[in-house]
Structures are given as C-alpha cells and as structure tokens.
C-alpha positions as CSV (number, residue, x, y, z in Angstrom):
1,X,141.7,111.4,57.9
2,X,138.5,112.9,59.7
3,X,136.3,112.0,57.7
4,X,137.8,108.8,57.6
5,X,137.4,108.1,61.0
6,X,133.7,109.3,61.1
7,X,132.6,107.6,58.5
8,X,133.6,104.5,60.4
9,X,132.0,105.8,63.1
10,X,129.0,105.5,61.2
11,X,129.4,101.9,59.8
12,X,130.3,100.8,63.4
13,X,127.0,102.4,64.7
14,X,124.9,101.6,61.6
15,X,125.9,97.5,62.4
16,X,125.4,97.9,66.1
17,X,121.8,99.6,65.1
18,X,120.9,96.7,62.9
19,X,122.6,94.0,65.5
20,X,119.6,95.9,68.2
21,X,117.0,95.7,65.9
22,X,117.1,91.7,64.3
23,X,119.3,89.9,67.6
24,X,116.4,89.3,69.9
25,X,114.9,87.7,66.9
26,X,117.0,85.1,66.6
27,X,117.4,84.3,70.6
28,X,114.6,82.0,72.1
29,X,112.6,84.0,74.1
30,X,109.8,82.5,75.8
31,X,108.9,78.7,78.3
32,X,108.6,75.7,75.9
33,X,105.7,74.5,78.7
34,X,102.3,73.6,77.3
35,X,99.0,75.1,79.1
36,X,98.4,72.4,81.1
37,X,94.3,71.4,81.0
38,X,93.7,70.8,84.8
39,X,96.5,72.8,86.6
40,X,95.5,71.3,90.3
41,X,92.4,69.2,91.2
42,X,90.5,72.0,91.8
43,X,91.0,74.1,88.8
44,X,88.3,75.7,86.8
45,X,88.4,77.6,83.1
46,X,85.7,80.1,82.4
47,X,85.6,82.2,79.4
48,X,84.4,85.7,80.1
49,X,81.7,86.8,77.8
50,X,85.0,88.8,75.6
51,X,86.5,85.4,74.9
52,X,89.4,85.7,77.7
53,X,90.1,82.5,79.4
54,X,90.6,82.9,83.0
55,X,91.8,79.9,85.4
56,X,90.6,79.6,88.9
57,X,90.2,77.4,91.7
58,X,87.2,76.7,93.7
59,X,87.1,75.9,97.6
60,X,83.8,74.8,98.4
61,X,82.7,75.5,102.1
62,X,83.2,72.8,104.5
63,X,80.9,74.3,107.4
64,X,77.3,75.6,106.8
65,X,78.0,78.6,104.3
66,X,78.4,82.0,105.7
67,X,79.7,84.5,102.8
68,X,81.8,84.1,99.2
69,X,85.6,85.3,98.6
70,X,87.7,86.2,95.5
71,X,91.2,86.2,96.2
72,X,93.4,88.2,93.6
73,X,96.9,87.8,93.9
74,X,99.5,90.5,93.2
75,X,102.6,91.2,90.8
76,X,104.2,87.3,89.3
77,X,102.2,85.8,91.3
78,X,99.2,83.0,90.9
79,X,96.6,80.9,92.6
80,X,99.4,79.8,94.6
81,X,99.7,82.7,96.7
82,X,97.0,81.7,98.6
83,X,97.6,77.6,98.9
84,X,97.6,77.7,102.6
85,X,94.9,80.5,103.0
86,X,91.6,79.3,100.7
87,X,91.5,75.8,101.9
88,X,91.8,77.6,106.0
89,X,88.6,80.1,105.0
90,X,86.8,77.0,103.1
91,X,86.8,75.5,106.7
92,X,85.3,78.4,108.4
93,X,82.5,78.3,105.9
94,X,83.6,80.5,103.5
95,X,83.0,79.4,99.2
96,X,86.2,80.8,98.0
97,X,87.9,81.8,94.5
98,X,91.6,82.1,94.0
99,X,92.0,83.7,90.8
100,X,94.9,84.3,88.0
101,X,94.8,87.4,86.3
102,X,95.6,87.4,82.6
103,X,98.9,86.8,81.6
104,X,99.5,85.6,84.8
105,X,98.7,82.1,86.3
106,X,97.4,79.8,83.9
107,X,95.0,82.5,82.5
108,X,95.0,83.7,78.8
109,X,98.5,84.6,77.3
110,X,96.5,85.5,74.0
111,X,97.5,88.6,72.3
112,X,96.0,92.1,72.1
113,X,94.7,92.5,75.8
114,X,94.7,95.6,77.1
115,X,95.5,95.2,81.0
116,X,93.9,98.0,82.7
117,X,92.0,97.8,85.9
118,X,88.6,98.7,84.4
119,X,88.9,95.5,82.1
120,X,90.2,93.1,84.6
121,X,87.1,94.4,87.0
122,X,84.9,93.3,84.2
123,X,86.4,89.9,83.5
124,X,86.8,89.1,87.2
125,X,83.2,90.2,87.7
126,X,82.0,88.2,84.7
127,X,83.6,84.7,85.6
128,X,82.1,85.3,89.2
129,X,78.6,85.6,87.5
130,X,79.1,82.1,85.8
131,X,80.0,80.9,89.1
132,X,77.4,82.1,91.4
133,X,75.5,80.6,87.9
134,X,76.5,77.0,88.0
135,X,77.1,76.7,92.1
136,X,73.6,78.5,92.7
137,X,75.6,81.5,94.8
138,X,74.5,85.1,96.0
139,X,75.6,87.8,94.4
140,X,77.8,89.7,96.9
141,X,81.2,88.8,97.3
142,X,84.3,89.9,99.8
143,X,86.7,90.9,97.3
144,X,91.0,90.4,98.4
145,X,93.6,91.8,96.9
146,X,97.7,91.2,97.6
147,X,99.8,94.3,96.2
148,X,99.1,94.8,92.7
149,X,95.8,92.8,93.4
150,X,94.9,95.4,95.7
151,X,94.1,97.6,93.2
152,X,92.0,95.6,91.2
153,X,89.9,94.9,94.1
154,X,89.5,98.4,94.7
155,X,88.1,98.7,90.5
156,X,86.0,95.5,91.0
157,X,84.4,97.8,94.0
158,X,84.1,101.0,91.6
159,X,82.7,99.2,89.2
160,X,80.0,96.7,91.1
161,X,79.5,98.9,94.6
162,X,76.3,96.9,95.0
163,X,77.9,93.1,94.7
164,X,80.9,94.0,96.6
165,X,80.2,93.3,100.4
166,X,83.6,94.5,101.8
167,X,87.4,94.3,100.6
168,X,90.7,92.3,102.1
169,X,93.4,94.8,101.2
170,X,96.8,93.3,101.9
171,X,100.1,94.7,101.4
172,X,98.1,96.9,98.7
173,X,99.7,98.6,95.8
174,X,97.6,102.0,95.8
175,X,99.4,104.6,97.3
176,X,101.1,105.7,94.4
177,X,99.2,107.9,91.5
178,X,101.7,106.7,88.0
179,X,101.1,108.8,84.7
180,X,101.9,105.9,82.3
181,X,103.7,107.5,79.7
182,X,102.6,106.6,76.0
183,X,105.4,106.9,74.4
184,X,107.2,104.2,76.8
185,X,104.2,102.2,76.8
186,X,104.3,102.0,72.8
187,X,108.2,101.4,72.5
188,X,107.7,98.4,74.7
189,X,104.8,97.3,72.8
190,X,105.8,97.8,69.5
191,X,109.8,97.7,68.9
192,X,112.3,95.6,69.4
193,X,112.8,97.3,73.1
194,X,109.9,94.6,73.9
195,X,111.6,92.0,72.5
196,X,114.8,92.7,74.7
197,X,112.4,93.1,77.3
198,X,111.1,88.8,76.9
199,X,115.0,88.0,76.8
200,X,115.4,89.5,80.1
201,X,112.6,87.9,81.2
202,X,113.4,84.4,79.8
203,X,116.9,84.2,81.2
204,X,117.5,87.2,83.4
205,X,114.9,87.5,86.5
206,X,112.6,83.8,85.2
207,X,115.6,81.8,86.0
208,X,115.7,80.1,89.4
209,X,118.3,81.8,90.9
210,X,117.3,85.3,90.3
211,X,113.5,84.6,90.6
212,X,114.8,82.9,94.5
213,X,116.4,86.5,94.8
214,X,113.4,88.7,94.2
215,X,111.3,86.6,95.8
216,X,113.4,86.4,99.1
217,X,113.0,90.2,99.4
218,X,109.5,89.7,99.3
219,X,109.1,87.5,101.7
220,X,112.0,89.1,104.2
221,X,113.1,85.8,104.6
222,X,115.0,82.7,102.0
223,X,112.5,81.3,99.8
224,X,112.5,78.0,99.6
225,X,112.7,76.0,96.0
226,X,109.5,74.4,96.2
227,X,108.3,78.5,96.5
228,X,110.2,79.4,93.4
229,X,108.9,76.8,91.7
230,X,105.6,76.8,92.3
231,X,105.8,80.7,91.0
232,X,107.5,79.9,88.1
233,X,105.5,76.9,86.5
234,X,103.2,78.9,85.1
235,X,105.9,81.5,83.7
236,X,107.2,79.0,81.6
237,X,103.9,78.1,79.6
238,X,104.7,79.4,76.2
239,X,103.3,82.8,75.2
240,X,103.7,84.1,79.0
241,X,106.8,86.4,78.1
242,X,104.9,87.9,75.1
243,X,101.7,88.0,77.7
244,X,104.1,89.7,80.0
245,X,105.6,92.2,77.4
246,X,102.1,93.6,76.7
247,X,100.6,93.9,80.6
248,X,103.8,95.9,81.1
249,X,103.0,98.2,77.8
250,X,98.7,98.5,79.0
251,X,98.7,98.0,82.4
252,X,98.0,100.9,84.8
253,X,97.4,100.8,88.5
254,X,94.8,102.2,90.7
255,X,95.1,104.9,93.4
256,X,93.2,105.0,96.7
257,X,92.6,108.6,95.5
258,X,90.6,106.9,92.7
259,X,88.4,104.8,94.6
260,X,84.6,105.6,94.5
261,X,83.5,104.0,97.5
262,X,85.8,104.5,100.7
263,X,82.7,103.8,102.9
264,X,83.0,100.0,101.4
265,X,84.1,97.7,104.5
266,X,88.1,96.9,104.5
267,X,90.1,94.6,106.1
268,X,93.5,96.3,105.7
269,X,96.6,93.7,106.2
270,X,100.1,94.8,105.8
271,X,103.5,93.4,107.2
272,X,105.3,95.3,109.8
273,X,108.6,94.7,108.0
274,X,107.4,94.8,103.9
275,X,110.2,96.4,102.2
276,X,108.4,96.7,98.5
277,X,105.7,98.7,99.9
278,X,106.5,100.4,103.3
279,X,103.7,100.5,105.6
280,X,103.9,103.9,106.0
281,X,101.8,103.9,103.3
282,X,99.4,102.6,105.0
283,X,98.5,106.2,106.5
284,X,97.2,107.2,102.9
285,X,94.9,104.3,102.7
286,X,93.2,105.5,106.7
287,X,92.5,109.0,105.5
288,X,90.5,108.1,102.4
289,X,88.8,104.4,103.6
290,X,86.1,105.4,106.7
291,X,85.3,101.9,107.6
292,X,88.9,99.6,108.7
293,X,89.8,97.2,110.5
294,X,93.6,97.7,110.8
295,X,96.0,94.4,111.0
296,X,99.7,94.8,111.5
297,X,101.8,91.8,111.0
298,X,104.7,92.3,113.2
299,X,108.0,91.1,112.2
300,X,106.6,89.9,108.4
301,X,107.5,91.3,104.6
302,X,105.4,91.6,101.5
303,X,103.3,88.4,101.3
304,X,102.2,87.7,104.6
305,X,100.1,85.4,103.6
306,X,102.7,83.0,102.3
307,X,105.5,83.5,105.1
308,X,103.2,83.3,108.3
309,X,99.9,81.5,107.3
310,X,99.3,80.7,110.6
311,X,98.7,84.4,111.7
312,X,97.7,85.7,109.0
313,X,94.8,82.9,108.9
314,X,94.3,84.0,112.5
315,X,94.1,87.6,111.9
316,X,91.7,87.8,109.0
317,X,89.4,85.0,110.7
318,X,88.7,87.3,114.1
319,X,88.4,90.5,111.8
320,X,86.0,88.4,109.8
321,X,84.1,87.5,112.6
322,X,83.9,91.4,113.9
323,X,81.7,91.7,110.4
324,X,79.6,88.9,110.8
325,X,79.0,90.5,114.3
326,X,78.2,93.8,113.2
C-alpha cells in the first residue's frame, strides 16, 4: 500500500514538474504595443557603433550655451523621469540628453545584451559622440544619474575621466557591493524560472494597479494615472518582458567603492524622506567623493525630481551656478 501511495506521489510530482516546465509557454507573456518611430517631438535614435539602438531626446539650449547634460534615469523608468527637469536646464542654457537605457524606454529590446555597467558606459558614451558629431558639441559632459542611473554615471566617469566634467548623483543606487550569483543569473536566463519571471511581469507588477502601487512608494506620495502611464507605455512595446528577463540575469550594479575618480565634481541630491534608498546612505557616498555639493530634499521620497520639480529645479540650478563660479 506504500508503495502504492509513493508511486502516486511520484506521478503527481512528475505532472506538476512537466505543468512548471511547458505552462508559461502557452500564457501570453509580453505588451502587444509596436516600437513607436518618433516617441515625442523631440526623440532621436542612434545606433551605437555595436548595433544597439538607443532612444533619446534632445533639449537644445534656449540662452547662449553654457555646458552639456546627460540625464540617465533609474530602475523602470524612461526619458520621462525628467519631463519637467530637461526643458527647466534647456532654459538656463544648458544642451541636454535624457536617455533610455536598453531594455528600458524605447531603447533596444533585442536579444543577447549583456547589461553591465561597463557596456552601458560604452553605448552611452558612443551615442554622445554622434551627438556632439551632428550638433557640433564639446566633448565634456555633466553626467546625471537617478538610483540605478547613478551608477552608470559613476562607470561613464571610470571609463571617460577626461569627458566627464562633473556628475548629478540623485537618490543614487551605490551604496551596496552585490555578488551576482551565476547560478541565479543563469536559471533566470535560461529555464523556464525566466519565463515565469515575464508572466509576473506582464500581469503582476505591469498592470496599472500594482505599477500605481510601487510607484506611490517611490514617490512617498499617490501617483497620479497620467504618471503610471507615462511609465508604462514603453513597458508594453513587445519584446520589453524578454528585454527585462535578460537585464535582470546580466545586470550588475556599481559601488561607490568601485569608482576611480572620487575627485570628479558631484552634485549629490537625495530626498529627506526616500524610503527605497535611505539617505543614510548618503554617509558612504561623503567619505569616498572629495569634491560635493550636498542637497537634501526635505519632506521628498525617491524621485525627487518628479514629485517636487520646482525645488529640485531650484536646487540643482544654484549648485550649478557654484561650479560655473568656481
């Protein structure tokens, strides 16, 4: 009767197994939303010299030109995350490029990237080269980071020290030194745990109502729905949970500890109140960088930027000015 029962055991285990393995075949998995060809008015596709296809958007000064900005945004987000900061830095004579990272945005969802800092440092610096190319631009550039684009600003500094006339760190995502584990890495990449992963995705935290969720804790306040859309039109161009699935298997972060050149200027932003990435953290950052200006956002969460434009504009502009003064 034992055996019986065991061998049962087996059967039932051997179906659930095979149910694992094949289900998230069979269940739609990804947006059904072509790439659109001119995302906004502004919108610009350059192809880095490895064939990756990055979107960004170009604010041309609208005062006599006084320096050049990338903006990088951080972790789901887009060009969007700095809609009511670009156009405010264009007007104090600034040329500025807001940027989506691969697999984010309306950049490349292709297949077979490998998302590591080193590589988006050498797309982002590539695409930049075009541009200072076709707008007849210097070569040095204030690089800004939000959270996880934090620490791509801080590789686009280790790997072009000489271009890179000072960073804007906000919120940053730095602090931490993460061992990616291979094994994890490859299960995501390679089994069906990854395709479990894009269901998740596609109904779980892309759907309005979780997305609003996340993104409220953010913010520290209720995202509106024009917010959670505006993040989540790009999510739903096909390929992006596939896109996703392998920037979560490749990508690594970045550590303050790793940064070559703490000497580099930084303009170090953080919100009083960011729950995702305390600003006790901030501390680290102060040891290792040796030349900060220091902005506290009293009373904001994760994305300054986005919740309090106003002050944050404010903010950056005078600590702006105290390097133009310098």
């Amino acid at each position: 009767m034992i055996k019986i029962i065991f061998k049962w055991i087996k059967r039932v285990l051997l179906v659930l197994l095979l149910v694992f393995i094949t289900l998230p075949y069979f269940i739609p998995r990804d947006g059904n939303q072509e790439m659109p060809s001119q995302p906004f008015d502004n919108s610009l596709f350059v192809n880095t010299s490895q064939g990756v296809s990055i979107h960004a958007r170009i604010y041309e000064p609208t005062q006599p030109m006084i320096g050049q900005i990338m903006l990088v945004h951080g972790l789901g987000g887009s060009t969007f995350s700095y809609e009511e900061n670009a156009p405010f830095l264009a007007s104090l004579g600034y040329f500025v490029v807001t940027v989506d990272l691969p697999a984010f945005g309306f950049s490349s969802k292709q297949r077979g990237l490998i998302h590591s800092q080193s590589n988006r440092a050498m797309w982002l610096w590539d695409i930049l080269k075009q541009i200072e190319v076709f707008n007849t631009l210097d070569s040095k550039w204030i690089i800004g980071g939000h959270s996880m684009g934090g620490s791509v600003a801080l590789a686009m500094n280790n790997a072009q020290p000489l271009k890179t006339q000072g960073l804007i760190l906000i919120d940053p995502a730095i602090t931490n030194d993460v061992e990616r584990n291979p094994v994890l890495s490859w299960v995501v990449k390679s089994t069906p745990v990854g395709e479990w992963l894009r269901v998740f995705l596609t109904y779980g935290l892309l759907n309005n109502d979780s997305f609003q969720s996340s993104l409220s804790s953010a913010y520290g306040v209720e995202a509106t729905e024009q917010q959670v859309e505006a993040y989540l039109r790009p999510l739903r161009v096909k390929g992006s949970t596939q896109a996703l699935r392998e920037f979560f298997a490749t990508a690594q972060g970045l550590s303050v500890n790793e940064w070559l050149y703490p000497q580099t200027p930084v303009i170090l932003i953080w919100g009083e109140e960011d729950e995702w990435i305390p600003i006790s953290n901030k501390d680290e950052v102060l040891e290792i960088a040796s030349n900060v200006i220091d902005i506290v956002l009293e009373n904001e969460g994760h994305n300054p930027m986005e919740t309090n434009p106003s002050l944050f504009n404010e903010r950056l502009a005078s600590a702006l000015s105290q390097w133009a003064n310098e």
